[in-house]
N, C-alpha and C positions, 0 to 999 in steps of 0.2 A: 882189541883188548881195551875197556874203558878205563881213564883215568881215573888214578885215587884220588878221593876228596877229602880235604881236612877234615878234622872235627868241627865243625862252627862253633860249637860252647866254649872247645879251646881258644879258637879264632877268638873269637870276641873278647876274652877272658885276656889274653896276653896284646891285646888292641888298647884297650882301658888301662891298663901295668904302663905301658910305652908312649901313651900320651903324655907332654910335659905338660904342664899347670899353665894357667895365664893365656893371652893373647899375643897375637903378631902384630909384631912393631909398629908394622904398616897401617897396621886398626885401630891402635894406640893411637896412634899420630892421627889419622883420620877422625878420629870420635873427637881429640880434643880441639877438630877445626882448624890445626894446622894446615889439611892439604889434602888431596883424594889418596885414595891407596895408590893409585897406580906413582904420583907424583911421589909421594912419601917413601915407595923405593927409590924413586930415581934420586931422591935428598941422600938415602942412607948409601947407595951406589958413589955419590960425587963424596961424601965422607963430614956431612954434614950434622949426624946423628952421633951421641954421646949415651953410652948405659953403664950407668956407676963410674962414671969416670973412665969409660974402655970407650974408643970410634970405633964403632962396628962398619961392617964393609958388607954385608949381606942383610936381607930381608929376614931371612929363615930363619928368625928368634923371636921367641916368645917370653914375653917380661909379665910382671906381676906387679902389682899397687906396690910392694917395695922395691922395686925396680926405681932409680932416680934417672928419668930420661930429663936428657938436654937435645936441643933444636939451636945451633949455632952457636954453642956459650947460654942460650938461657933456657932454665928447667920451666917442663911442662907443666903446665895448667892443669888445673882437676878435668876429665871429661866430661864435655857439656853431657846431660837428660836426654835420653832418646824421647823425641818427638812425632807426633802421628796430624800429620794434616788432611783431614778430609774437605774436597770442592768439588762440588759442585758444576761439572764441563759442561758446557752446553755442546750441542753436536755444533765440529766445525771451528772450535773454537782452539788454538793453539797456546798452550804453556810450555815455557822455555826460561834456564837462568842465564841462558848470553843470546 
């Protein structure tokens, strides 16, 4: 006997409803050059991380331009411009940041 399938129109339709608005914290933090995502949980893990005046203890929030994040006592920065570097490797040739 094959299994029933959702609707997909509905799928999609109550996917979009359930989405909250904004960005993870973690991306937050990373774009404004604080620290990669993965470190930027481990900040909001150790209780490093500040949203409206609340320590949050989890990753899994999503804030928004009114959102007032702090990073240790001092509130973040605007997020840097995403940037696009294009070079030129030659074969053989090794690029590395450490």
């Amino acid at each position: 006997m094959p299994l029933a399938r959702a609707d997909q129109s509905s799928y999609g339709a109550d996917m979009t409803e359930n989405t909250p608005t904004g960005d993870r914290i973690a991306k937050v933090l990373s774009r404004a050059g604080i620290a990669s995502r993965r470190e930027a949980e481990r900040m909001i893990e150790a209780g490093r991380v500040t949203v409206n005046g609340k320590k949050i203890d989890r990753a899994a929030l999503n804030v928004t331009d009114k959102d007032r994040i702090a990073v240790d006592g001092r509130d973040l920065r605007a997020p840097e411009p995403q940037r696009l570097w294009l070079y030129h490797k030659p074969t053989g040739l090794v690029t590395t940041n450490k």
